[in-house]
Structure formats: C-alpha cells, structure tokens
C-alpha positions as a printed NumPy array, in Angstrom:
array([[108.515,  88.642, 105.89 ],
       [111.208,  87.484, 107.799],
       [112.016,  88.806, 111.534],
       [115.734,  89.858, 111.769],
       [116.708,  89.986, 115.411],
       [119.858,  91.75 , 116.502],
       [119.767,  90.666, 120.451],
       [117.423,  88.947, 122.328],
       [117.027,  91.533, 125.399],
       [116.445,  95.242, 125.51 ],
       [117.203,  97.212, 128.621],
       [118.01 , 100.644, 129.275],
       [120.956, 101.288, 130.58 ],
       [120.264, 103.539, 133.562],
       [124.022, 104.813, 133.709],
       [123.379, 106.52 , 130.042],
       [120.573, 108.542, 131.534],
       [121.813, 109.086, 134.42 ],
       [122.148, 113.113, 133.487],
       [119.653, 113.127, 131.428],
       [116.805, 113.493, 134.463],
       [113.549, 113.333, 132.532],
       [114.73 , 113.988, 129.003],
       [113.26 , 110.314, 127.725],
       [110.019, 111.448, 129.042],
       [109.726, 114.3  , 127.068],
       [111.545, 112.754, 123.847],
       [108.483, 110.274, 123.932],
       [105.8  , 112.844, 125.428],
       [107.078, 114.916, 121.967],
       [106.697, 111.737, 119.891],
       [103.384, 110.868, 120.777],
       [102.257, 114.43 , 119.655],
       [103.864, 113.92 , 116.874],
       [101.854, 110.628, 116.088],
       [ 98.709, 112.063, 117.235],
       [ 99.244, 115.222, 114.85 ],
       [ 99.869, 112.885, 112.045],
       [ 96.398, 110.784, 112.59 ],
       [ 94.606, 114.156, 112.952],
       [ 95.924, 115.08 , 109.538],
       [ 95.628, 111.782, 108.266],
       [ 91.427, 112.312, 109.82 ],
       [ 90.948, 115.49 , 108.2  ],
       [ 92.407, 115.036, 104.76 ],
       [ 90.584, 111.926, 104.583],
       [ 87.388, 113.958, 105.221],
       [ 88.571, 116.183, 102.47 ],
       [ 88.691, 112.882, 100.399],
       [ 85.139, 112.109, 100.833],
       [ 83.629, 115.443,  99.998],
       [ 85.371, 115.175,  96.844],
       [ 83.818, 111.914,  96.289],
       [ 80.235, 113.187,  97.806],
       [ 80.577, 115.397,  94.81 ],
       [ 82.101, 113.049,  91.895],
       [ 79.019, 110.844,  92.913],
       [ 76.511, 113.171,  92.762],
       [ 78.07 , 115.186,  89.26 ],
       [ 80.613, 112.52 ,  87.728],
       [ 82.391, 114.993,  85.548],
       [ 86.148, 115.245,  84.167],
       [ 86.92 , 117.68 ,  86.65 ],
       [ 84.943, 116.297,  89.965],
       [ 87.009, 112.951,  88.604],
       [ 89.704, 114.934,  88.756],
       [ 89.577, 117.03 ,  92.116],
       [ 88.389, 113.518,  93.93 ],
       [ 91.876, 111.88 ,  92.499],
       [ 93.862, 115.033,  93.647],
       [ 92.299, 114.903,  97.357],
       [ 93.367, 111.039,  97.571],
       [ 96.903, 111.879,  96.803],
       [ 96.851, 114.892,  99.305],
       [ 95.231, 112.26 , 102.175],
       [ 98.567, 109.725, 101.026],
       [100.617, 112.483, 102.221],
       [ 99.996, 113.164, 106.029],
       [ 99.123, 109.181, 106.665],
       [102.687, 108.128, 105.183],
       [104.275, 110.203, 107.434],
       [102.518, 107.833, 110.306],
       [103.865, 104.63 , 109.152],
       [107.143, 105.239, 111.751],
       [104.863, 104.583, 114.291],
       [104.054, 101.371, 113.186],
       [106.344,  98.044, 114.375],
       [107.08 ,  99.002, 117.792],
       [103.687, 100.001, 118.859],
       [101.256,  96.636, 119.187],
       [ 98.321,  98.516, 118.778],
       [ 99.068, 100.255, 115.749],
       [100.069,  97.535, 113.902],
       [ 96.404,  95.516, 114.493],
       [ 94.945,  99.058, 113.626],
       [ 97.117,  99.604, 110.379],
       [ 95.528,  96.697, 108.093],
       [ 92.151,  98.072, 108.31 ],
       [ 93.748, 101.526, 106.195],
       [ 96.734, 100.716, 104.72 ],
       [ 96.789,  96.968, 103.508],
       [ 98.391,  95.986, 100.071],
       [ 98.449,  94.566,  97.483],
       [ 94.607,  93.575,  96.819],
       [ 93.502,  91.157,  94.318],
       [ 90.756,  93.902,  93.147],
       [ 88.71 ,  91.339,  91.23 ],
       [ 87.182,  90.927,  94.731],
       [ 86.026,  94.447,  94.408],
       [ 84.966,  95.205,  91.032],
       [ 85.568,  94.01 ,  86.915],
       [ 89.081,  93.373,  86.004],
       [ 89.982,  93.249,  82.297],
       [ 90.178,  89.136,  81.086],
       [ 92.235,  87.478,  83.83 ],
       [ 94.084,  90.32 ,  84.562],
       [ 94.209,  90.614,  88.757],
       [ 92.92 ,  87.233,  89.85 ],
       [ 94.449,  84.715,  91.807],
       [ 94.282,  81.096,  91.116],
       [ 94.843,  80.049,  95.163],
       [ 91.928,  83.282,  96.318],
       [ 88.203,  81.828,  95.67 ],
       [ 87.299,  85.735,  96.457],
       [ 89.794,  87.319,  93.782],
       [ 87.359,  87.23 ,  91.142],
       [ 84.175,  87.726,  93.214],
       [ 83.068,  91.2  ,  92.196],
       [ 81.168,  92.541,  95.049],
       [ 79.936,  95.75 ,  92.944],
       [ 78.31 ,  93.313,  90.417],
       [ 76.602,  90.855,  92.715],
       [ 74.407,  91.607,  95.11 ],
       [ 74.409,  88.538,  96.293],
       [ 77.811,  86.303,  96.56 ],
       [ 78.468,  82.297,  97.134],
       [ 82.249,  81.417,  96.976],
       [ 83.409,  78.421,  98.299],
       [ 80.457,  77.416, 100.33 ],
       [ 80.088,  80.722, 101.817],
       [ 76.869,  82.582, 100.776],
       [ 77.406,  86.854, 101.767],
       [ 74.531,  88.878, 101.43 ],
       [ 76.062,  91.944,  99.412],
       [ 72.572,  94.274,  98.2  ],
       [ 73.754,  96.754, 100.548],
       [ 77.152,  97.927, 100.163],
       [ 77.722,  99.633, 103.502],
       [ 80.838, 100.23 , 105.991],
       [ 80.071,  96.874, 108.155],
       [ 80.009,  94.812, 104.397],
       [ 83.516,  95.792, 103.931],
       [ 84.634,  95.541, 107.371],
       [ 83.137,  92.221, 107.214],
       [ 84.649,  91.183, 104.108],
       [ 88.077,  92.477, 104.507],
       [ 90.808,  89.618, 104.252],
       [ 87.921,  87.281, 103.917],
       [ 88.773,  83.346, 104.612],
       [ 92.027,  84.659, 106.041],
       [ 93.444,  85.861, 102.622],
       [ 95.591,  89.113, 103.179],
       [ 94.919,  90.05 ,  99.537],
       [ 91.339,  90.312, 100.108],
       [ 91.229,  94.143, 100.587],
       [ 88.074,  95.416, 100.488],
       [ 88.577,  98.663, 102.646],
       [ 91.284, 101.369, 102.82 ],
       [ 92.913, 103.869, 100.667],
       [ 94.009, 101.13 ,  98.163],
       [ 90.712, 100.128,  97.783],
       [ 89.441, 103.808,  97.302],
       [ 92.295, 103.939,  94.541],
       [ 91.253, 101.262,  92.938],
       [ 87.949, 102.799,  92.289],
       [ 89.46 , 105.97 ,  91.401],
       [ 91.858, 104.737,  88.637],
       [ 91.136, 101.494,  88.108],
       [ 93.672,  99.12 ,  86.883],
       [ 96.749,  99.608,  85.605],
       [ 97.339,  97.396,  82.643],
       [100.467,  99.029,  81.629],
       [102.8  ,  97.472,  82.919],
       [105.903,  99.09 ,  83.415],
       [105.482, 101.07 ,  80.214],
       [104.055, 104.682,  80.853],
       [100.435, 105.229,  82.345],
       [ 98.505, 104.593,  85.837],
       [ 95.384, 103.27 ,  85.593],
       [ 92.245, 104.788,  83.212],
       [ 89.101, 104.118,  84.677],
       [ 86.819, 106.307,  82.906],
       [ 84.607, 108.916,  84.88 ],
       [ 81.525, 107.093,  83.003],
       [ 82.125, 104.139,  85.961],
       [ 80.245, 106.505,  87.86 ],
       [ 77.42 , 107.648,  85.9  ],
       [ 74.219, 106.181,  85.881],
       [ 73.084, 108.214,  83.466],
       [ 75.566, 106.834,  81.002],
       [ 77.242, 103.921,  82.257],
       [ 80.311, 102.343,  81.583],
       [ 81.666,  99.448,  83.7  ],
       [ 77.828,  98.493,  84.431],
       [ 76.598,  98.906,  88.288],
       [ 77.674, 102.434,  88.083],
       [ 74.924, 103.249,  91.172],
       [ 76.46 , 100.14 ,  92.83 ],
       [ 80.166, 101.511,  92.59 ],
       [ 79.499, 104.791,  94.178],
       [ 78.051, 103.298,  96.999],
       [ 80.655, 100.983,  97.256],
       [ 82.736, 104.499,  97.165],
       [ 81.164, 106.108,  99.693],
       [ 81.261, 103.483, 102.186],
       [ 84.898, 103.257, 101.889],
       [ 85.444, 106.611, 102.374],
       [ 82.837, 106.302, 105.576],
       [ 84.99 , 103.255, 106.999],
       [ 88.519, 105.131, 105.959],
       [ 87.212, 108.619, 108.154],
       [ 86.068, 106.205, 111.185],
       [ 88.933, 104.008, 111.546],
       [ 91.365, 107.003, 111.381],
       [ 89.216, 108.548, 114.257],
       [ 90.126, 105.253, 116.098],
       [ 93.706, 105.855, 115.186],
       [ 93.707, 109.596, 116.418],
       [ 92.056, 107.967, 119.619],
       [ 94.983, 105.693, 120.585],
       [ 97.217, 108.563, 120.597],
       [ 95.231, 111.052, 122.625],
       [ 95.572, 111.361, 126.302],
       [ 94.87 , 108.198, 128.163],
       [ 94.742, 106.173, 124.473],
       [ 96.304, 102.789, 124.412],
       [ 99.076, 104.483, 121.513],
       [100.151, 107.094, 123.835],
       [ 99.688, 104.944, 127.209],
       [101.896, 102.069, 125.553],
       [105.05 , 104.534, 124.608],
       [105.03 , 106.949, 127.433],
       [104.381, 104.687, 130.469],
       [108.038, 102.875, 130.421],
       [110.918, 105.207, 129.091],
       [113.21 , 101.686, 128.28 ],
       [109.865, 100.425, 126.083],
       [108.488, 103.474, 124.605],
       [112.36 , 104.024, 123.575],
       [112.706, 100.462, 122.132],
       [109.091, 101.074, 120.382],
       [110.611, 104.377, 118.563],
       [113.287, 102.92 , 117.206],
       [111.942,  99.564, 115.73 ],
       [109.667, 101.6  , 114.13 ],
       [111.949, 103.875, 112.574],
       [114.35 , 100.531, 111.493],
       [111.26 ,  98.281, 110.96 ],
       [110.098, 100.37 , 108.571],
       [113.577, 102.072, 107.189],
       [114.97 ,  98.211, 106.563],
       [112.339,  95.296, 106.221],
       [109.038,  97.191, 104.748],
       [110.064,  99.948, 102.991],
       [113.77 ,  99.014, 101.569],
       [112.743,  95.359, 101.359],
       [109.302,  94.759, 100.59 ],
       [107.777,  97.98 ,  99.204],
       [111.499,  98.563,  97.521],
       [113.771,  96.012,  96.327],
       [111.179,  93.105,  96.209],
       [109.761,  95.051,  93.166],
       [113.419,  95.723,  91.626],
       [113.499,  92.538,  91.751],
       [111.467,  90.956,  90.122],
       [110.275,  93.827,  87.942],
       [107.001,  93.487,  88.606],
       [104.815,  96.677,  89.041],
       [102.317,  94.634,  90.8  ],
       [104.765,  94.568,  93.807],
       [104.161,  98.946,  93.811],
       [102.971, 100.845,  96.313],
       [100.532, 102.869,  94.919],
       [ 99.957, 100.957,  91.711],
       [ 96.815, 101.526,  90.311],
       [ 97.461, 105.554,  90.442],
       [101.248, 105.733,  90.228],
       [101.711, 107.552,  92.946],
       [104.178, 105.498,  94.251],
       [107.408, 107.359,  94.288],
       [104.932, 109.999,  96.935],
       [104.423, 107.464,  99.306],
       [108.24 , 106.355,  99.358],
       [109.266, 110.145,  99.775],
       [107.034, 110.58 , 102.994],
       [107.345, 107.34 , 104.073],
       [110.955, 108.222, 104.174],
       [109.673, 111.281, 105.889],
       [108.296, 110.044, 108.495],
       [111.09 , 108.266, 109.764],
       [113.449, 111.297, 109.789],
       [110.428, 113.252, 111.642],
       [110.667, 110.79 , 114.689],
       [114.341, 111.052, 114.902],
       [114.341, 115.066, 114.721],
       [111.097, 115.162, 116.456],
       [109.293, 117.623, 114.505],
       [106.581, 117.371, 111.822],
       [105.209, 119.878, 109.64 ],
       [101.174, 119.684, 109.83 ],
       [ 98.447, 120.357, 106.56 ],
       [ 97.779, 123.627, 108.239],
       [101.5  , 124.808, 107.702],
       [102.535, 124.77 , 111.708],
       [104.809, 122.57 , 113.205],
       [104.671, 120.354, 115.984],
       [107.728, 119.902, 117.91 ],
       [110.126, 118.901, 120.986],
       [113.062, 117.456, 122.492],
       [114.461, 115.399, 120.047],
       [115.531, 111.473, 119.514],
       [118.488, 112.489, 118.121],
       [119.911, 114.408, 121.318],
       [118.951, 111.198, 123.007],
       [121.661, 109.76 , 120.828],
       [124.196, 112.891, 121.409],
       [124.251, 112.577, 124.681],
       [126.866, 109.388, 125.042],
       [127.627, 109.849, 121.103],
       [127.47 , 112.811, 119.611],
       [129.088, 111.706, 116.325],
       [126.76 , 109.026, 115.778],
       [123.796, 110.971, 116.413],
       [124.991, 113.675, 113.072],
       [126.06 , 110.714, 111.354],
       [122.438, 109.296, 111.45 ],
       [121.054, 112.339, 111.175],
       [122.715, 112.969, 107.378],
       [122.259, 109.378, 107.152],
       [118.355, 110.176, 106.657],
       [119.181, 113.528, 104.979],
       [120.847, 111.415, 101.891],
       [118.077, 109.125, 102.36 ],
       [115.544, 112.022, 101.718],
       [117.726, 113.306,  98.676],
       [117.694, 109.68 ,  97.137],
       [114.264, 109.261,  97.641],
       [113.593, 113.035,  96.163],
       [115.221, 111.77 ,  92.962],
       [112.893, 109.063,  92.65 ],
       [109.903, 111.65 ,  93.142],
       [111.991, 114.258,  90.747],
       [111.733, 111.655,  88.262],
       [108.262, 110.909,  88.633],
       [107.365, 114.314,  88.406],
       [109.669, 114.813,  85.047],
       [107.308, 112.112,  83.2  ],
       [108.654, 108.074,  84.209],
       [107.012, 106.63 ,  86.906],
       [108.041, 104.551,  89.63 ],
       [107.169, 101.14 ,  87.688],
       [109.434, 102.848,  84.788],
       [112.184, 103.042,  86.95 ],
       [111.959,  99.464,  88.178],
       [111.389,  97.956,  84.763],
       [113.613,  95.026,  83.105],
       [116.382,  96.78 ,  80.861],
       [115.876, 100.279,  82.606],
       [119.262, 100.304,  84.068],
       [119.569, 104.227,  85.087],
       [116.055, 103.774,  86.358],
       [117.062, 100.814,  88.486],
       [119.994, 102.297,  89.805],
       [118.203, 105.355,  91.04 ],
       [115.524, 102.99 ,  92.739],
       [118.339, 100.774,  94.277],
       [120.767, 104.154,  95.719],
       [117.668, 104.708,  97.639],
       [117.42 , 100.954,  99.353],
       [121.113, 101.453, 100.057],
       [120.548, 104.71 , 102.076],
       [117.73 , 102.963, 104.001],
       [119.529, 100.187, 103.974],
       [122.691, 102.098, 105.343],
       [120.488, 104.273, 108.029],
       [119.307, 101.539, 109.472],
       [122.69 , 100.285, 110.482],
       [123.174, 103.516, 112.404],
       [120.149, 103.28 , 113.78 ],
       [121.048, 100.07 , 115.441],
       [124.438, 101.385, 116.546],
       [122.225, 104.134, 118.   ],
       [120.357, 101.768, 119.912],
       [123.449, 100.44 , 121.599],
       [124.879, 103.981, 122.446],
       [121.806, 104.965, 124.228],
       [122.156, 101.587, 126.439],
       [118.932,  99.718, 124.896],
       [120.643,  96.634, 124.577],
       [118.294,  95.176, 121.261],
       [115.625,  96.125, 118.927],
       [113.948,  93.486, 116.894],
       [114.139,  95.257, 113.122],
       [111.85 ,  93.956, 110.728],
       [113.627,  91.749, 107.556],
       [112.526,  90.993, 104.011],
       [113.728,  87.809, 102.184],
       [114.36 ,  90.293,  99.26 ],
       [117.07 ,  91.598, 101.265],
       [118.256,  89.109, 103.67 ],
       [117.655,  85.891, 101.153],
       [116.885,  86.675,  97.756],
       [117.515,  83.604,  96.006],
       [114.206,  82.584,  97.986],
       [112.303,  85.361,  96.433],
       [112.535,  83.491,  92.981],
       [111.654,  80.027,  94.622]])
C-alpha cells in the first residue's frame, strides 16, 4: 500500500469549537463505546464460534459441520463492524494482524490440492503444520507435536512473511471450508466433514486438524479479550482517542477514510476487479465475501452517526460525528451522511446478489461485465465518500488526515508490473 497524504499538519481549529463547549468530548467518549461494544460482540460471538467447533470435534457430522460454519459467519459480522477503528488508532492496528490478517498461503497450515496455494518466494507456504509434527524449513527446525495457542502465535508471519497466517478467523476458515478451487466459477470451498473424523479420515491427521482447530479458536477468544481491553476504561484504545479532542478527532476520521478509500475500495475492492483474481477476496475460501464488504461498509457509517446496533438487539449510542460536521457545515454533514447511505445500498446489491446465487468472485470475474459493474458502483461510492470525508475534515478545522492509498487506485498500471 501506498500512503496518500492530503496535508502535512492537523490542528483543531479552536474557533470551530468555540460553541461547541465539550461536544468533541462526548462525540469521542460515544465512539469509544461504540468500539468497545463492537470488541465485546466480536468476544462473545467468537465464543459462540468455538462451542460450535467443541462440538464438530467431538461429533463431526453434516450438521455440527454445518452449525460450526454458520457461527463463523455470525462472528464476521460484529468484528467487521470494528475495522473503522483501525488506521487512526496505533494500537489497534499492531493488535489487528493477530485476528484479521489476509490473504494466507494455507499450504503453511494444512494439504493444498497439487500446487494449488503455494508460493515460490515463502519457504513456509508449503510447510503443512497439521501433517508434521516436526518442521525444518530453511534452516529453521520448529517443534510442531503440540499444536497449541503459543505454536501459532509463534508461527504467525514466520521469517517476516505477511502471508504466513497461521492464526485468526481466516485461518479458522480455512479449516472450515477448505480451499476454493473454483475459481471464479460458482462454489466456496468443499472440505469434507470427514477432515475431522478420526474414525474415518479423509485429509489424513484428522486428530491433528482439530487440535489445530481448537487452538485457533482459543487464540481468536484471547486476543479479542485484549482488544475489548484497550477500549475499556483506562485501556490504551480508549486513553489514546479521548485524552486530546484535536487527536482522537483526527484518529476517527482516518479510520473512517483509511478504511472507506485505501483498504476497502482499493485493496479488498478494486485490486481484485482488477485483476480478476478471486485469490485477492476477502473471505475466499467460504465466499462470504460480499458480508464482510456490507459491514465493513457498516462500520464506517456507525462512527459517523455514532450508533451501533449490538448481537443482543440494543443499541449503543451518542452525540454524533456528523453534528460535529453540522455545526460550521450543515450541508456537508447530510451530504456525507447520504454519501454512506448510497454506499450501503451499493454494497447491499453486492450482498443481494450473493444471496440470489453468484458470489462475490462471480461478480469480479473476466467477461462478467454486469457483475463488474455492480462491484465497481460500490468503489465509486467509497471512493466518492471519502472525498467528503476529507472536506469534512477541513470544515471542522482539523487541518489534515493522512488517508490510506492503494496502487490499485492511485497507480494501477503498477498493479500489473
């Protein structure tokens, strides 16, 4: 990625809040519940998650297979929703890689059909943890016979290699669905349930591959209580956006353009359109990709209208970013606000289609040209709402936000170099 900068200084103009008494305080104050609320979501529905595996492990049927893949999609849906809090927030983003990192070169993990998934310039991408106990790549000897939490945490972009994910809900997906060899024809990945039967194994090291299971599930529970942590009272999260109103402002909205522009238009978005490549997906392994856009999406519009709607049905809420913005532009704060709204209806399409039967790697596939339009109106409205939420920035009096970039937006003749 590249960094787009759109000023090199940031300061709060103390004229534009000069009625506004301690309304920054609480905008943030409401924002950091927000976040935590989202991690405590994220926290629970991963415990959900691991049940559901507790129990595909112990009877690895059709419909424990099932019920396990259903609770990973639910856990997808509160932790998307936290990805606004990412960019601005320091913390965070050395916290976020242990949950969230992407793609993985799962040969590292487990089998891979022929070739398919490793990586000529990774020693590790074909490594196989599940199937050897012990491992010796590239002069480095691990000592794998127990597959446990601090294994994965150790192994996790091993030799510096971002693809080498070995922890995380990608890495729990993988398990789950295995790889998807489809391509951008229809179908997610088919691992069969028999991957996790001893009794009747498929996949060999089927006792091997739950444990592997279970201590990613273990990891994925204790680093989200580390997340919910830095956004309680007196964590380093909370601390960092409440202490300053200029930062914690600045922090708010390079997360909501970091994420609106560079990650999610760019690299999770366009890079893909692209170069048609289904490898470059989200989700790809379960194709549940066009779910992670959609609350992805949501998550940014939550910060900006300060609410967000919890697992449990209630709603967490406050003073509002977006009355921040009204106060010395009213105009531009409802023109960013339906900004997002067309954002969430172009990313809804996306889902809608998904749901009707093509997937998102259908939609970005060569010669799919309705597909690929739908896929690229939604970069545009990200695209398009992060331009107001610069101009945003500048009618509230912070100066500059540094906004995430993506060559596949900003240069991308160099994406096919």
């Amino acid at each position: 990625m590249t960094l787009r900068t759109t000023a090199l200084a940031a300061l709060l103009s103390s004229a534009a809040f000069a009625t506004q008494a301690a309304a920054p305080a609480e905008v943030l104050a409401n924002y950091a519940d927000i976040a935590l609320a989202g991690y405590e979501d994220s926290l629970e529905t991963a415990k959900v998650l691991k049940t559901a595996l507790e129990t595909l492990v112990a009877e690895p049927t059709d419909a424990n297979f099932e019920a396990a893949k259903s609770a990973w999609r639910a856990a997808r849906v509160p932790y998307q929703q936290t990805e606004a809090f990412r960019f601005g927030n320091p913390v965070v983003d050395d916290w976020e890689g242990k949950v969230n990192a992407w793609p993985l070169d799962e040969g590292l993990i487990d089998y891979v059909a022929g070739d398919a998934g490793l990586n000529d310039q990774n020693p590790f991408s074909g490594a196989n943890v599940i199937a050897n106990p012990m491992l010796e790549v590239s002069g480095t000897t691990l000592d794998a016979t127990v597959i446990s939490p601090a294994l994965l945490q150790e192994m996790h972009e091993i030799d510096g290699i971002e693809a080498n994910v070995t922890t995380g809900y990608h890495a729990i997906e993988f398990l789950l669905w295995g790889q998807d060899l489809n391509g951008t024809d229809p179908g997610a990945g088919a691992r069969p349930v028999s991957d996790f039967d001893a009794a009747n194994c498929t996949g060999g090291n089927c006792d091997r591959r739950a444990e592997y299971l279970l201590a990613a599930a273990d990891l994925l529970i204790s680093d989200l209580e580390e997340a919910v942590a830095l956004w309680t009272e007196g964590g380093q999260g909370r601390t960092d956006v409440t202490a300053d109103d200029t930062q914690g402002l600045i922090m708010a909205f390079t997360g909501m353009g970091s994420l609106s522009y560079g990650e999610q238009a760019g690299e999770r978005m366009k890079l893909g359109l692209l170069l048609h490549d289904p490898e470059e997906e989200h989700d790809c392994f379960s194709d549940n990709t066009h779910a992670s856009h959609f609350y992805d999406g949501k998550g940014i519009q939550n910060v900006y209208l300060g609410s967000y709607e919890r697992i449990d049905g209630s709603t967490v809420e406050g003073p509002l970013l977006c009355d921040v913005v009204a106060t010395t532009d009213p105009a531009l704060a409802d023109a960013l606000k339906a900004d997002l709204e067309d954002t969430m209806a172009k990313l809804g399409a996306i889902v809608a289609q998904a749901e009707a039967g093509t997937a998102y790697d259908q939609l970005i596939g060569a010669g799919n040209e309705e597909g690929n339009a739908i896929v690229q109106a939604a970069i545009d409205a990200l695209v398009a709402q992060t331009r107001n939420i610069e101009r945003a920035v500048a009618a509230v009096g912070l100066e500059a936000i540094a906004v995430e970039g993506s060559d596949s937006l900003d240069d991308p003749i160099a994406v096919f170099q």
